[in-house]
N, C-alpha and C positions, 0 to 999 in steps of 0.2 A: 527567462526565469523571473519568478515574481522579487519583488523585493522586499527582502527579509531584515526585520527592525529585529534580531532578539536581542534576549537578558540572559544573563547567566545567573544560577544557583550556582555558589560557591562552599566549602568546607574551611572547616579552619584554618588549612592549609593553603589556603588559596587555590584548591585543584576545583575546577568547573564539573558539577554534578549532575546539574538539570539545566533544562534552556526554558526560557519564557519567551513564548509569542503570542501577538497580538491574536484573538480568534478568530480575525477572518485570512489572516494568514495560514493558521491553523486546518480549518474547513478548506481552502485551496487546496493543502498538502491534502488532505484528504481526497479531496475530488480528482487528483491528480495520479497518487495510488492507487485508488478505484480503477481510473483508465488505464492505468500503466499493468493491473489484473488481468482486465479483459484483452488487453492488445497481447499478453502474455498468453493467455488460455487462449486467444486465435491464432497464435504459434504454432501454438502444438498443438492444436489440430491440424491445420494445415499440413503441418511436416509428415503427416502421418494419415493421408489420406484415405488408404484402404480401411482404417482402423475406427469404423463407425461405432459408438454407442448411441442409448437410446437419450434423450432431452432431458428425462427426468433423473439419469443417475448420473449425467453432465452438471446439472445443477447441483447434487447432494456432494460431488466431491469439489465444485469449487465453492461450494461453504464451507464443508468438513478441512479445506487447504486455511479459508478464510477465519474457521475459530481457532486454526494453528498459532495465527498469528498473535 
């Protein structure tokens, strides 16, 4: 695991609201969930072999998964 410097956003109350990281910390976590997508969508295809769709509507539902987000 990378090593993570953050900051906290806090409230008046002292309760921690938001986290501050540096950006290339940030862009890691990113590139990290990215892989962590696709090792997920080669799951389940895999698990389910017989269950071929075509490339193009494989694509449109892991976008339509991915503006869920």
């Amino acid at each position: 695991m990378i090593g993570i410097k953050e900051r906290y956003v806090t409230d008046e109350q002292g309760q921690r609201t938001a986290v501050i990281l540096d950006l290339e910390t940030y862009q890691k976590m990113l590139e990290d969930l990215d892989m962590l997508d696709a090792i997920h969508a080669y799951d389940e295809v895999t698990a389910n072999p017989g269950e071929a769709i075509p490339f193009e509507q494989a694509v449109k539902e892991i976008e339509s998964r991915r503006s869920d987000l």
